[in-house]
C-alpha positions as CSV (number, residue, x, y, z in Angstrom):
1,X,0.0,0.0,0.0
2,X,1.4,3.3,-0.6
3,X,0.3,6.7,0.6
4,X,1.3,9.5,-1.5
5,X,1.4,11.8,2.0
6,X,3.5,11.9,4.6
7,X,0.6,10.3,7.1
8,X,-2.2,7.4,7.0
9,X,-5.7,7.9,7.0
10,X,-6.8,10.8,4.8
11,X,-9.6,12.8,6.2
12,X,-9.5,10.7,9.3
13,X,-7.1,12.9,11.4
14,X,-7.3,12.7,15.3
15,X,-5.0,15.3,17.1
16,X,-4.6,15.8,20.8
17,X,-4.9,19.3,22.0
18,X,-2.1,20.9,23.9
19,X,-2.4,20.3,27.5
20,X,-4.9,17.5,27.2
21,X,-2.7,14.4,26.4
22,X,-6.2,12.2,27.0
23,X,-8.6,14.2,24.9
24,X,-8.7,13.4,21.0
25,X,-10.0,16.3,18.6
26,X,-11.1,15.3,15.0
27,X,-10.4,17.2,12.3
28,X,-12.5,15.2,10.2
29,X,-14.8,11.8,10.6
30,X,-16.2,12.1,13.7
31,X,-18.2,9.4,14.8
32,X,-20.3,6.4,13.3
33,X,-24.1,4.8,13.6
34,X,-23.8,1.9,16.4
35,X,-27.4,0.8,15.2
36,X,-25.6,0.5,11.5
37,X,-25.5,-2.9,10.2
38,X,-23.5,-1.9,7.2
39,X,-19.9,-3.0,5.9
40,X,-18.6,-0.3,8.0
41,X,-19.7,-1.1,11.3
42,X,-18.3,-5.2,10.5
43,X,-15.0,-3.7,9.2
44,X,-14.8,-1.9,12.9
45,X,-16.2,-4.4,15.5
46,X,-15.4,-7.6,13.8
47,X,-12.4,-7.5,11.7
48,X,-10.2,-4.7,13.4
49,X,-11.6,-5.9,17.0
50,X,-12.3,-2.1,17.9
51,X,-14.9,-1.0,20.9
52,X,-16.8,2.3,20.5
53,X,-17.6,5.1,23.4
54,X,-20.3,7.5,23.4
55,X,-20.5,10.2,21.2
56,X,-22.4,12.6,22.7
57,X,-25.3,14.3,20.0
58,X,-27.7,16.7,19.9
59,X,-30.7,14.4,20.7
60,X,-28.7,13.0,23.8
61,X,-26.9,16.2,25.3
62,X,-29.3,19.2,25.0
63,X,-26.4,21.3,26.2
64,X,-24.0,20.5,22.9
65,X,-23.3,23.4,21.5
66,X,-23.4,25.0,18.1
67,X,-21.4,28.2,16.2
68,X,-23.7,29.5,13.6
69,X,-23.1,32.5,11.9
70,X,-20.9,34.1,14.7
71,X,-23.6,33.0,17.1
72,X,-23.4,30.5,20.0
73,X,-26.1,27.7,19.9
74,X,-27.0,24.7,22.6
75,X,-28.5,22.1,21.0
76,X,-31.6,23.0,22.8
77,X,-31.8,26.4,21.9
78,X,-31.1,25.4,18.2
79,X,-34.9,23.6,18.7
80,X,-36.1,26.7,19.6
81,X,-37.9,29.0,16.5
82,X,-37.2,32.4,18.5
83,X,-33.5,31.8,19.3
84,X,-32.7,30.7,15.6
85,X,-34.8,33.7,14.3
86,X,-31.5,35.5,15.7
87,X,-29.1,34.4,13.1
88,X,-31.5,33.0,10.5
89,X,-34.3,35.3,8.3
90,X,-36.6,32.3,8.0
91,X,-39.9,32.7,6.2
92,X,-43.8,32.4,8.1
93,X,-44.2,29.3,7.3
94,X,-41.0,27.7,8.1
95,X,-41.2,29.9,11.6
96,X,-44.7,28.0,12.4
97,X,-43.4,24.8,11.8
98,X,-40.0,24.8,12.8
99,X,-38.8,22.1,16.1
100,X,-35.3,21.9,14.5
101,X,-33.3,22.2,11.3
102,X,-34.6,18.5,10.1
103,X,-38.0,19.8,10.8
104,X,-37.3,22.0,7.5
105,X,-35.4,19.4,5.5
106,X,-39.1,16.9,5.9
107,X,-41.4,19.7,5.3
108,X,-40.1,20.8,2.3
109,X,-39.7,16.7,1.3
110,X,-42.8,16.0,2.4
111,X,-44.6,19.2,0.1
112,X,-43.4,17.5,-3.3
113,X,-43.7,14.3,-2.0
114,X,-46.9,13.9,0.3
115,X,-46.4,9.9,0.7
116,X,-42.8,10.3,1.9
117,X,-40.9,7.0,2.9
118,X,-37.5,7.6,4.5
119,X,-37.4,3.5,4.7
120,X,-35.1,2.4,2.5
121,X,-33.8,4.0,-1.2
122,X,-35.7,1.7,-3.2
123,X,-39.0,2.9,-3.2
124,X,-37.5,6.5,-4.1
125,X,-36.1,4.8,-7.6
126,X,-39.8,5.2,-8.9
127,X,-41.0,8.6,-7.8
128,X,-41.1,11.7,-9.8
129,X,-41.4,15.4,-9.8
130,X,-42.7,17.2,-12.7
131,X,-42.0,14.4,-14.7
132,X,-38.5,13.8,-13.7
133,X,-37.3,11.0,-11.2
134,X,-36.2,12.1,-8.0
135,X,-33.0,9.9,-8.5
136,X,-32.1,11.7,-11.4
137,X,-32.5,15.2,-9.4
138,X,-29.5,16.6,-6.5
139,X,-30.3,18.0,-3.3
140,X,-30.2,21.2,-4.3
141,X,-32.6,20.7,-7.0
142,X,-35.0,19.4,-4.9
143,X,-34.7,22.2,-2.4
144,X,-35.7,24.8,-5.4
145,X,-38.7,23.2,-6.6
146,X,-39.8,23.1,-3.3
147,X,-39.6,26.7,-3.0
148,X,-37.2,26.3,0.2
149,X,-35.7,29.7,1.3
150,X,-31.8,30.2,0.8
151,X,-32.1,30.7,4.8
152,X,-33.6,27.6,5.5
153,X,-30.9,25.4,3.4
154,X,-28.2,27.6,4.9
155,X,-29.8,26.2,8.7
156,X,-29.8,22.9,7.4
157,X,-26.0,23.2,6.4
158,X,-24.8,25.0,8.3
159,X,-26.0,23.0,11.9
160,X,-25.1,19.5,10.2
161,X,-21.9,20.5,10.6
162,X,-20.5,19.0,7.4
163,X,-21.2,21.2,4.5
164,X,-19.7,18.8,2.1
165,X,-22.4,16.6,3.1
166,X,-24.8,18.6,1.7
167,X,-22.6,19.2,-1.4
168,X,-25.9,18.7,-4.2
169,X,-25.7,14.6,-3.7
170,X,-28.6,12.8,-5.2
171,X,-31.8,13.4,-3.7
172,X,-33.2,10.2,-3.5
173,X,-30.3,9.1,-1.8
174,X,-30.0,11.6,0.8
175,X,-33.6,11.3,1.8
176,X,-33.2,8.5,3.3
177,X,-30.0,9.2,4.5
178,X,-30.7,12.1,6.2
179,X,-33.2,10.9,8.1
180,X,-31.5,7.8,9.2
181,X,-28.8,10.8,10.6
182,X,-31.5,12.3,12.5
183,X,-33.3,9.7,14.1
184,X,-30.2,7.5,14.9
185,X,-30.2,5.8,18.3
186,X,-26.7,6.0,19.2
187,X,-23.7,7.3,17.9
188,X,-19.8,6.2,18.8
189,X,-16.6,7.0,18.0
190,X,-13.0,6.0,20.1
191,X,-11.1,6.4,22.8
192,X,-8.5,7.7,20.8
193,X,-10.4,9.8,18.1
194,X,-11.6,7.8,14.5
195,X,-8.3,7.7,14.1
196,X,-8.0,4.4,15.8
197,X,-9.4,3.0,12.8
198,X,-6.5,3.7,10.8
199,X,-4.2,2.8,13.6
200,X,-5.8,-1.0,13.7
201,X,-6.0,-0.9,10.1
202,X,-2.7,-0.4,9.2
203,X,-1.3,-3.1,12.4
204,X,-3.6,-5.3,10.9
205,X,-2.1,-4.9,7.0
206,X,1.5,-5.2,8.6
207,X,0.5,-8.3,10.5
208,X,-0.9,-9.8,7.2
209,X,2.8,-8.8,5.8
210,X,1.6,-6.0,3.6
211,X,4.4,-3.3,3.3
212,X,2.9,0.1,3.9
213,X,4.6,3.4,2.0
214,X,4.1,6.6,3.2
């Protein structure tokens, strides 16, 4: 295997912080669905032998906070119509029924789409907009023929607190996605940041006497 930089892991990058020898920041992945039944979470628990920790979210730590627009959020306060109003120019509507940023995202779903199904992706390969299939539209395109306000995508955005996310993927895709996000159960990530991943990932490779290049 050979790394064209200097270090493993790519966007995975755990650093501790100066004076806090036991406390991992992420620079980039941070954390993973516990609940998720996927690839990833075998690849973690079952082949590199690795044991999540809490990752504390919105849903389970009202007190988590937020930087929006130069403003200082707690999770709880994000919830809260009157407090975002402070940062974000939202319209009527979206004011009367706003409980949270996701509120916005399924409203404006939920208007081109009345029979929304956030189950799985297959159902979405058949519906269609105007004609067109919603597999074959991106986020963003979604969000304009629902008439969403640049205000309310910015709030969606900007709280999920990974822009590239949100970077026009397809829409049929992230629907589902998205709301798997925002109803998770539990998130975790490690002890010693995500990085740990990389760590038992590359121990693993040497054991398996793959030369690693960096």
């Amino acid at each position: 295997v050979v790394e064209s930089t200097s270090r493993f892991g790519g966007r995975i990058h755990s650093l501790n912080l100066p004076g806090m020898p036991d406390v991992a920041a992420d620079l980039g992945a941070m954390h993973y669905l516990a609940d998720n039944t996927s690839v990833q979470s075998y690849l973690i628990h079952k082949v590199l032998g690795l044991e999540g920790v809490d990752f504390p979210t919105n849903s389970s730590d009202p007190r988590i906070p937020f930087v929006l627009r130069g403003r200082r959020f707690t999770a709880e306060q994000l919830g809260n119509v009157t407090e975002v109003s402070k940062a974000y120019a939202l319209t009527e509507v979206e004011k009367s029924l706003y409980t949270g940023p996701g509120s916005l995202y399924e409203h404006y779903v939920k208007k081109l789409i009345p029979n929304y199904d956030n189950t799985s992706i297959s159902p979405w390969s058949e519906k269609t907009i105007d004609g067109r299939f919603v597999k074959d539209l991106g986020w963003l395109e979604l969000a304009m023929l629902a008439d969403m306000s640049d205000e309310a995508m910015h709030l969606i955005i900007d709280s999920s607190g990974a822009a590239d996310f949100w970077d026009n993927p397809n829409a049929a895709a992230l629907a589902v996605q998205h709301t798997t996000f925002l109803h998770a159960s539990e998130y975790k990530t490690f002890s010693g940041g995500m990085e740990d991943i990389v760590r038992a990932l590359t121990a693993k490779l040497k054991s398996m006497g793959v030369e690693l290049i960096a």
